[in-house]
N, C-alpha and C positions, 0 to 999 in steps of 0.2 A: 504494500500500500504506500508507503513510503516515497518511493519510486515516480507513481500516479502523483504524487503532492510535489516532489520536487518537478516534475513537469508541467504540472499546472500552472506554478508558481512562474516554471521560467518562458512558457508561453505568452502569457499573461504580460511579464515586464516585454519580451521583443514587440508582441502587439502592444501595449501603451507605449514603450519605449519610456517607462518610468518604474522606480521603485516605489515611489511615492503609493501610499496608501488613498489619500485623499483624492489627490489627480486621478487613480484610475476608478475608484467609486467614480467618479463625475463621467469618465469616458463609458463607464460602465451603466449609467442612469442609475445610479442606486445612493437615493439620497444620503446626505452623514448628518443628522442629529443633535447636535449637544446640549444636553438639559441635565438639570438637577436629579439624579438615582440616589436609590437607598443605601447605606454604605457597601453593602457586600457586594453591588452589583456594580461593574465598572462599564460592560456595556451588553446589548445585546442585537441582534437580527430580527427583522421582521419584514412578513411581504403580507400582500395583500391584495390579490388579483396577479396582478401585470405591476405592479407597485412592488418596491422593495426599498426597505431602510434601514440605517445602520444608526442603532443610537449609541452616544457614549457619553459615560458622565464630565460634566461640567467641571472645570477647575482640575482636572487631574495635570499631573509632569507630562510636556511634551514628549517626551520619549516612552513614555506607558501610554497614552493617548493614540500616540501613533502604533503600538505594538496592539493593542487593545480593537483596534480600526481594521488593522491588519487581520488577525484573527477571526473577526464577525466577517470580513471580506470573506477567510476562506471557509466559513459557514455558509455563506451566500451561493459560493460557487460548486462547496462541496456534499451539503448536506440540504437542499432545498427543498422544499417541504416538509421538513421537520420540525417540529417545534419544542424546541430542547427546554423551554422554560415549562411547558405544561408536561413534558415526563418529566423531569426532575421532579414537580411539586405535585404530582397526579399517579405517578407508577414507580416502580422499583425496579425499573429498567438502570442498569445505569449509563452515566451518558462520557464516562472517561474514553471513549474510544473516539468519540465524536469532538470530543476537548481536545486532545492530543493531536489529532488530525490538523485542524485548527489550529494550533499551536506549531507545526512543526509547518505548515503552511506559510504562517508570518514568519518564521525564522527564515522560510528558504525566499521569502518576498524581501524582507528586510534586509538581508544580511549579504554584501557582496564582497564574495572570497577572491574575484580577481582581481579588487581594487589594492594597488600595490602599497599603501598605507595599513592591509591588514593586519593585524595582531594575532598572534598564533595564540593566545591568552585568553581563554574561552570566558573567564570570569569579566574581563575588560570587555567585550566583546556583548557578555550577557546584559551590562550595564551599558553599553553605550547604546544598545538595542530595545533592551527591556525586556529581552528573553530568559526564560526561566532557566536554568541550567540541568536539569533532567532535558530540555528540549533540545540543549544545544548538545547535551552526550550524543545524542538519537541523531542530531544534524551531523554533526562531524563522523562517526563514525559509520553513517549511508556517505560521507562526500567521499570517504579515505576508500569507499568500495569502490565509486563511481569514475575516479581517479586514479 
C-alpha cells in the first residue's frame, strides 16, 4: 500500500507542479476551511455531493497547519466516501489504517529528499515538516527500498 501512496503523492506534485498543500487543494477545487475546532480535533474532510472541504483548526503553527492540510488532502484523495468521524464515534471499526495512510501521504507530499539542503536527520526533518516520527520510520525505510 505504501507504494500506491508514495505515487499518488508524487503524481499529484508533477500534475500541480507544487508541494504546496494549499495551492493544490485550490487546483484540486477542494475548499480549505479555517475555523475554531475542539481541542482534540486539528482538522478534518468532508464532501458533500460534488462538494469537498478541508477544515482545519484556526490558530495552529504553520508547519502543523500545513502537515495537518496535507493529510485530510490525502483522505480526500485516498479514502472518499468514508466518513472517519462517524466510525470513530458510531462503531468499533478502527480507523489506524486509514490514519497512517494519511499520514505517510503528507510525508511523501511534504517532504523532498532531492532537495540538496536535505538533512539525513529524520528528527530535524520530522520538525521542520510536522511529521510524526513512526511516519517518517515507514517513509525512509519504503525510500531506502525504492532507491
Amino acid at each position: 500500500m505504501t507504494e500506491k501512496v508514495f505515487s499518488l503523492a508524487k503524481n499529484l506534485i508533477d500534475a500541480c507542479g507544487t508541494r504546496n498543500p494549499r495551492e493544490i487543494c485550490r487546483e484540486l477545487n477542494i475548499s480549505v476551511v479555517f475555523t475554531d475546532l475542539p481541542e482534540s480535533i486539528d482538522g478534518f474532510y468532508m464532501e458533500s455531493g460534488e462538494r469537498q472541504a478541508v477544515i482545519v483548526k484556526n490558530g495552529m503553527d504553520p508547519i502543523k497547519s500545513d502537515f495537518c492540510l496535507a493529510h485530510e488532502l490525502g483522505h480526500a484523495l485516498m479514502h472518499k466516501g468514508i466518513n472517519n468521524l462517524f466510525i470513530s464515534e458510531n462503531t468499533n471499526m478502527p480507523l489506524g489504517r486509514f490514519e497512517r495512510e494519511a499520514d505517510l501521504f503528507a510525508a511523501a507530499l511534504l517532504i523532498d529528499i532531492s532537495d540538496p539542503d536535505f538533512i539525513a536527520d529524520s528528527q530535524k526533518i520530522g520538525e521542520a515538516f510536522g511529521v510524526p516520527q513512526y511516519i517518517l520510520d515507514v517513509y525512509f525505510s519504503e525510500i531506502c527500498k525504492t532507491n
